[in-house]
N, C-alpha and C positions, 0 to 999 in steps of 0.2 A: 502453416495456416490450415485451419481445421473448417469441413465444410459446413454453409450457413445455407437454412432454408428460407427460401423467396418467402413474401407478405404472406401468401396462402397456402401454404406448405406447415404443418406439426415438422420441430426437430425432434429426430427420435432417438434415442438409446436405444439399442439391443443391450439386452443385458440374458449373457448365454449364449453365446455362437459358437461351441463345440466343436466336433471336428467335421472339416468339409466332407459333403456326400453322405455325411452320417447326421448331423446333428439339426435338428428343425431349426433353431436358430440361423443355422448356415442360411438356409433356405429361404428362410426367409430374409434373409440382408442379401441376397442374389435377385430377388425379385426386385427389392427395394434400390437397388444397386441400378437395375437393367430400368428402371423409370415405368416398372409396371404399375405401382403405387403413386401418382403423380400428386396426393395428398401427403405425401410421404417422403421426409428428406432424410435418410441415414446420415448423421455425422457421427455419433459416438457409441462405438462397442465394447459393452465390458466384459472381461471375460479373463475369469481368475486362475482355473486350471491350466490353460494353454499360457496362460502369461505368469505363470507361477510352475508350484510341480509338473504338470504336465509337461511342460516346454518340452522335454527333453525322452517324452515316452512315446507312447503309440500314438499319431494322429499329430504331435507334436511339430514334424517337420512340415506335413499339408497344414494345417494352421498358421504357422510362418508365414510361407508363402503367399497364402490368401492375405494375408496381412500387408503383406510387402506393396501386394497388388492392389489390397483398396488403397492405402496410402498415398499410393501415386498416383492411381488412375481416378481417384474418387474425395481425394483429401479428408477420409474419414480419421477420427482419434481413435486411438486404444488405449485401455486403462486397464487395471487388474480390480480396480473398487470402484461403486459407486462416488465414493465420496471422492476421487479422485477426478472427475469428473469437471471441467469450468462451470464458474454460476450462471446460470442460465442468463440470456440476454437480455433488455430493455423490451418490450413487444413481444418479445419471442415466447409460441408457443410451444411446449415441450412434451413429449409421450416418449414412456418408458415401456418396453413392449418385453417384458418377461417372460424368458424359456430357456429354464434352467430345472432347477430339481424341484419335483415338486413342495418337498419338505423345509427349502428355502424360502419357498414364496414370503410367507410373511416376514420375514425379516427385509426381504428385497422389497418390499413393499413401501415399508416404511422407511427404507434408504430412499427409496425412489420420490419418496413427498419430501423430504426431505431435501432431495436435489431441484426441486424446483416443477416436476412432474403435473400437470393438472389432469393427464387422462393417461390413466394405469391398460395395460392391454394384460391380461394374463392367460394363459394357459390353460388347457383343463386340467384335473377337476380346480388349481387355482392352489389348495392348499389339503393338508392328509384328512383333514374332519372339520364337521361342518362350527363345532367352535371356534376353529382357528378361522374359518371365512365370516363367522358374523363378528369378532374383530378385527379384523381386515376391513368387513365394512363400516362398521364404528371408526374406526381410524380416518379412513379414505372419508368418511361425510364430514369428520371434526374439521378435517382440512379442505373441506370446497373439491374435494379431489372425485373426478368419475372412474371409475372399474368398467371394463369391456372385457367380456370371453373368449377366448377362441376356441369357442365352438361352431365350428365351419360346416357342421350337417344343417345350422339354422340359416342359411343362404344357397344350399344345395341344391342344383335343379330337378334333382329328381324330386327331393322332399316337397320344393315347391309344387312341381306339375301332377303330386300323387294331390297332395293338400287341396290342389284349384278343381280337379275332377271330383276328388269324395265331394267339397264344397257344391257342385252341380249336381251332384247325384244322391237325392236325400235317400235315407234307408241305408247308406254305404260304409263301410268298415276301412279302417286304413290299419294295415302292419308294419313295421318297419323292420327288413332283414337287415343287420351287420354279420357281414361274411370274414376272416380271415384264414390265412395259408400254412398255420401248423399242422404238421404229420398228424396222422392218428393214431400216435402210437404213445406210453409211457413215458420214453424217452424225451420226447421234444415237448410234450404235454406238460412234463416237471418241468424241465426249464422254464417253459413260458410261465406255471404256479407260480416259480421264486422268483420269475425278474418282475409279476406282477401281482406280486402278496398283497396289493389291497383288495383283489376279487375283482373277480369280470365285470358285476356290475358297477363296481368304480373305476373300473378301467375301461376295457374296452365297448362296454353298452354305454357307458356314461354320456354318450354323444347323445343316445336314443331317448336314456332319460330323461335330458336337456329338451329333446325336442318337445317331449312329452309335458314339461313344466312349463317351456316357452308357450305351445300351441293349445294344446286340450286341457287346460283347467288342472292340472295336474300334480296334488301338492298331497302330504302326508296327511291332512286334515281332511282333506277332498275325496279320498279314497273309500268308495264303497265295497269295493271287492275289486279280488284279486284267484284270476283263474290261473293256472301252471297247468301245462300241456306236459302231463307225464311220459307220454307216450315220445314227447321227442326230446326231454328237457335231461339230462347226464350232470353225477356230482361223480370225483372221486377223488382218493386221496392216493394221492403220489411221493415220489424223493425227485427233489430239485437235484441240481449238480452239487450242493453242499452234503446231501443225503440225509439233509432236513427234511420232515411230510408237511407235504402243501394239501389243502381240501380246497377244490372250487368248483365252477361248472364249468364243463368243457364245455356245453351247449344248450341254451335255456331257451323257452317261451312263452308267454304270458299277456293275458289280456286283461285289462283294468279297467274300472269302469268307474265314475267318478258321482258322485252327490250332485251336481247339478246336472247329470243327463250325456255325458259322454262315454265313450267308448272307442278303444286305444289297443293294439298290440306290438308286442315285441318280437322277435326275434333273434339269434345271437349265433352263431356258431363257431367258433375257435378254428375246427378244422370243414368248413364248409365252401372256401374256394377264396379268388379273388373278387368276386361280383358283391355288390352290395344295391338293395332294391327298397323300392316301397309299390306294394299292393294295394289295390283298392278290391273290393269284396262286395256282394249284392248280400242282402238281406241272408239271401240261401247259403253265405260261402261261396258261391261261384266268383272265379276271378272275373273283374272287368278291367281292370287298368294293371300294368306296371310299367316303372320305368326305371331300368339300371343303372347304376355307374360301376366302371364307365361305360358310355355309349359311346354312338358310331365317335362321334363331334370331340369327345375326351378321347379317344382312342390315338387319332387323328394326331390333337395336341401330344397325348405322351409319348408318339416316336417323334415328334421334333424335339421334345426336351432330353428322349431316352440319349440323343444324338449329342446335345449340345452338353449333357451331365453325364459321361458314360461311368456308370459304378453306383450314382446315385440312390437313397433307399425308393423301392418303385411306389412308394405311397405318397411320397413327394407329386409325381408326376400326375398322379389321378385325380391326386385334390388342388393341384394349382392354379385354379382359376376359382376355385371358395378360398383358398388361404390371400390370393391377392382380394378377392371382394374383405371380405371381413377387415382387412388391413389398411384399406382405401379408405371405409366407412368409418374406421378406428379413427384415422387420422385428421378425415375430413371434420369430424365433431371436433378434435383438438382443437386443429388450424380454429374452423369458422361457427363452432358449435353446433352444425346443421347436423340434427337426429342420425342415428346410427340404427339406419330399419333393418331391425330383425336379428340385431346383434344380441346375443345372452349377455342379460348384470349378473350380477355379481347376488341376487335375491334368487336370478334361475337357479347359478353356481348351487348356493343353497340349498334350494329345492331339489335338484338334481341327487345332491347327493344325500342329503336326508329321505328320498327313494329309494338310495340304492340300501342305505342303511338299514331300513324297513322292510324291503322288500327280501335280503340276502338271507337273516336267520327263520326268515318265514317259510322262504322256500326252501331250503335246508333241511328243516322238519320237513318238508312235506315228500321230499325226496328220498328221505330214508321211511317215513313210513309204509 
């Protein structure tokens, strides 16, 4: 008996749940699991490697196990394909919440409308280039079907509480810092290049992007100019572990200013810690606002999860109160269609990354100049 969501409940597929402690998918069928998403009913997980070759490799035996355990405790299904999947019910509403590889999306995409799906959840950036997401959304509109992002910086509270002060504070500047924990060295630097060869800005700023498309007017068309802070902004070219050379930026910054009247920065640093903030700025550059993640209130939450997931990736922990919002709102539009405020489509998707495509060979030039 495979489990069924109440009247007001979206049934969901995960499709992607990787291996426990490692893989966001996990993570998110735990939250989903533990009834933090109460719009949100797990019954069916697809997932090819772990139930195909993998079985039997690394991560292979924890993936059982989590198996074993939803099964009983949770009456969830597991499949190796979409298509293998039962026809969706009489009433029942269905969301397919993809995280898996990015370079799959679109195929899962269309397995998932296929399956019966009305509201697609996807991952950042969604898919490798912005072609394959404006099919994606031709697809998903032929069929009646909704796209949701998960991009979790557009429900953030810090994002919020920088957003609500600039909003009071006319004259005022907002920056957005993404911080990460690689070394500063070659070594760790190349790895990170080749595990993320599509470049920072579609990687790891891509959040900021989003914000940028979601909130200040911010599209390829719109763009007036585009300042790069040399002084703090690093390109270099590295050997990944294959002893392939990667080019990208270790660390960028950049303020945009848009055709109808806004003004926006970035900032990025690969090896600049675990803190990630937004600024507010007076006319002069003097700081007036910021606010961190995580703060006291997240801090708080991540030793109670550090406890209940020990080994966990700790980026799980800091964002898991945006990954359950986004995932509640996802679901709640499924189930009862009621709007999904502040969630990225699948047009931000777009946007986003047609920024980052714009923005990368530009500053590139300007960095070797």
């Amino acid at each position: 008996m495979v489990a069924t969501p109440s009247p007001s409940q979206a049934e969901v597929i995960l499709v992607g749940c990787g291996c426990p402690l490692r893989g966001m998918g996990w993570y998110h069928a735990v939250q989903m699991l533990g009834n933090e998403c109460p719009s949100a009913k797990l019954c069916h997980i697809v997932e090819p490697w772990f139930l195909g070759p993998g079985a039997t490799g690394p991560g292979g035996s924890e993936f059982a196990e989590f198996k074993s355990k939803a099964e009983a405790d949770h009456q969830v299904g597991f499949y190796k394909s979409l298509a293998d999947v039962p026809p969706v019910a009489d009433g029942v509403k269905r969301l397919a919440l993809i995280s898996g590889r990015t370079m799959d999306n679109p195929r899962l995409l269309g397995e998932s409308i296929a399956a019966g799906c009305t509201v697609i959840y996807l991952e950042k950036p969604g898919a490798p280039t912005v072609k394959e997401l404006e099919v994606m959304k031709s697809e998903a509109a032929d069929a009646n079907v909704k796209i949701c992002m998960g991009y979790n910086k557009n429900v953030c509270k810090y994002v919020r509480n920088a957003r609500e002060f600039a909003a009071a504070n006319e004259g005022s500047h907002v920056t957005f810092v993404s911080n990460n924990t690689y070394e500063n060295n070659a070594s760790s630097l190349g790895e990170c290049f080749e595990r993320n060869a599509e470049g920072m800005l579609k990687n790891m700023a891509i959040h900021e992007l989003a914000l940028l498309a979601s909130f200040y007017d911010v599209t390829v068309d719109n763009i007036e100019s585009v300042v790069v802070d040399k002084d703090f902004s690093s390109m270099q070219t590295l050997p990944g572990p294959s002893g392939k050379e990667f080019t990208d930026f270790d660390k960028v910054k950049f303020t945009i200013k848009t055709k109808t009247g806004k003004a926006v920065s970035v900032q990025a640093d690969r090896c600049g810690g675990d803190t990630s903030f937004a600024m507010v700025s007076d006319a002069d550059g003097k700081e007036m606002f910021r606010h961190c993640m995580p703060d006291e209130e997240d801090e708080a939450n991540v030793s109670v999860l550090e406890a209940k997931y020990p080994g966990a990736m700790p980026y799980f922990f800091s964002q898991d109160p945006d990954y359950t919002t986004v995932k509640e709102r996802v679901a709640k539009l499924c189930a009862t269609g009621e709007e999904a405020k502040d969630i990225a489509t699948i047009d931000i998707a777009i946007s986003a990354l047609q920024i980052a495509e714009y923005l990368t060979p530009m500053m590139q030039k300007e960095l070797k100049a």
